[in-house]
N, C-alpha and C positions, 0 to 999 in steps of 0.2 A: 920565287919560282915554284917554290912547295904548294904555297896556296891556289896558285894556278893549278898545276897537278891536278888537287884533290878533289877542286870543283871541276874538271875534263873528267877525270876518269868517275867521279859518284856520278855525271852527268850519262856517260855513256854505259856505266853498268846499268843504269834507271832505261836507259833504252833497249839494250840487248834484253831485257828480263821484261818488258813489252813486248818486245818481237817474241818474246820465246811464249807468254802467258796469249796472246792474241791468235797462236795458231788452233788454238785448244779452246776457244770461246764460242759457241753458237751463233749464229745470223750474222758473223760480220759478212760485210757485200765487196765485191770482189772492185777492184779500182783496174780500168783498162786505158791504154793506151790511145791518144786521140791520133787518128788517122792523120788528119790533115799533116800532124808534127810529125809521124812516121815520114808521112810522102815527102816532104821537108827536107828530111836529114838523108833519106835515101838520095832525093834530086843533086841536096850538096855532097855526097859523096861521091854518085856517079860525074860531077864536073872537077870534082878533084885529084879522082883518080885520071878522067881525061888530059887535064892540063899536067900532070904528073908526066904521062907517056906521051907530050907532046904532038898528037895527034888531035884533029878536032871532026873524026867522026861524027854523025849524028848518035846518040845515045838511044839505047836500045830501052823499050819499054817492057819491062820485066814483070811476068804476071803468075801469080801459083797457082799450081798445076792441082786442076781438080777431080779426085777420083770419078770416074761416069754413076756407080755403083753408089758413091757418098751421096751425088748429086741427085737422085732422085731419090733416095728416102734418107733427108735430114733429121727425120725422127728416132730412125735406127741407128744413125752415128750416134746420136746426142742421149739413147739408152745404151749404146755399148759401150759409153764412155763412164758413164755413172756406175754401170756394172762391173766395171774395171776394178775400181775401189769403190765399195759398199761399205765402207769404215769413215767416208767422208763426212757420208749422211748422216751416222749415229752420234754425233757431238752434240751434248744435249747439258741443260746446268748441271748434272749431278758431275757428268766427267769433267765438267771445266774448276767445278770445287775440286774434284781429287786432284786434278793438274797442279792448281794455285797450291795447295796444302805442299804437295810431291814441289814442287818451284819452293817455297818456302823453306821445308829442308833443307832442299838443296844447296839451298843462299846461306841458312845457317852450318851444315857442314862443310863449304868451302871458306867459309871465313876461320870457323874454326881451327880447319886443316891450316891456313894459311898462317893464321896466328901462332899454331905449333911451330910448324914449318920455320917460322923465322924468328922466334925467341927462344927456342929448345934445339939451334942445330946443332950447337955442342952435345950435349947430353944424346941426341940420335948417332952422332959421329962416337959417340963412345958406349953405343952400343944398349945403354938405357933403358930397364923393360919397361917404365911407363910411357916414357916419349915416345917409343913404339908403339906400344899399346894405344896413343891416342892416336897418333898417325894412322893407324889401320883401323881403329872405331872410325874416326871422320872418316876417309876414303869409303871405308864402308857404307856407310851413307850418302854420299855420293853417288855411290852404285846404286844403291838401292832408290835413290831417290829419280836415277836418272831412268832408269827401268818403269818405273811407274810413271813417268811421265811419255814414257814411250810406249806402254800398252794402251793410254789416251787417244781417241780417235780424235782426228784431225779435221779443222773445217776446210769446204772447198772453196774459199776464197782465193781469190788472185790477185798480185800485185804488178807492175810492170817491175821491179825487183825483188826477190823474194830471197832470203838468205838459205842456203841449203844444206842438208844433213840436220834439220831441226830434231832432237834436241842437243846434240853434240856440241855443234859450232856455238851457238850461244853459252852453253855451258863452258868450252873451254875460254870464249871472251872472259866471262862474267869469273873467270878462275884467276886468267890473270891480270884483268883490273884489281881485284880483290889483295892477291900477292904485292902490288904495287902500293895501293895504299896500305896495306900493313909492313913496309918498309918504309913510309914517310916518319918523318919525326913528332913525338909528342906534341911540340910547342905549335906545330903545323895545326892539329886538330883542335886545341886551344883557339887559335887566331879565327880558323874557317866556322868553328861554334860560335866563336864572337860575334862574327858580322852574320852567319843564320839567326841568331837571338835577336840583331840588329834590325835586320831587314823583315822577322817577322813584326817588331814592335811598329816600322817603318810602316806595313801591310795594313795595321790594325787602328793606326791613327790616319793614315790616310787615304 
């Protein structure tokens, strides 16, 4: 069951730490929602909620309401929007290296911490100025690393899901996968090294 474990949670840290370096990259292009599937899921809900309340009105066709003002100069929403956030536009390769660099950190002082955290909790429970002292060096890095990845401007791409509070929520994912796998056992990382040594040699002969 361990080895399962370690290949889910490396699997989903390798993702969360995607989603978190991907907001921070230049020219990605925004992924939209195909209408037709919209109108779809709308139609099957308005018949379900029908048959729900046991009446078989005809169902209303629902349209959004469009400002008069918006409507005739599409130019001027679509600059007052941009103007909104002026930090979206400035994503450029230098800030997405400081990102990656500030993410790397990061990844090394939460593993850190984690590793203190779960081999030294006696020695913190009795109060220990080093175990301390590391504990608040890692954390401290953490902070700092999460800070510079938040003075990073942000690209304006769009997804039909987008996780939010970026960089928090990915950070605190990627905190406790990381806690979990440093609570697996030795002989676990043993077996799951086996078969990645396996499966690369598998990759390279075949």
């Amino acid at each position: 069951m361990e080895l399962l474990a370690i290949g889910t949670l490396v699997a989903y840290t390798k993702v969360t730490i995607s989603v978190l370096v991907s907001r921070y990259q230049p020219g990605v292009q925004s992924v939209h929602v195909n209408p037709d599937r919209k109108t779809n899921i709308t139609e099957w809900l308005q018949k379900l909620l029908t048959s729900a309340k046991g009446n078989s009105q005809p169902r209303v066709a629902y349209r959004p309401i469009i400002n008069e003002e918006d409507s005739k100069s599409p130019s001027n929403s679509s600059d007052s929007s941009d103007s909104q956030d002026p930090s979206h536009s400035l994503a450029t390769e230098g800030t997405a290296s400081r990102a990656e660099l500030a993410m790397c950190l990061l990844v090394v002082g939460m593993v850190a911490l984690a590793v203190t955290s779960t081999y030294l909790i006696n020695d913190i429970q009795r109060g220990e100025w080093f175990a301390i002292f590391l504990v608040c060096l890692f954390a401290g890095i953490i902070i700092v690393s999460l800070v510079a990845i938040q003075l990073q401007p942000k690209n304006p791409a769009t997804f039909p899901f987008m996780v939010p509070c970026v960089p928090y929520i990915p950070a605190l994912t990627i905190f406790i996968n990381i806690v979990l796998l440093a609570n697996l056992q030795k002989l676990t990382y043993i077996r799951f090294g086996m078969w990645m040594v396996l499966g690369q040699f598998n990759s390279l002969l075949f």
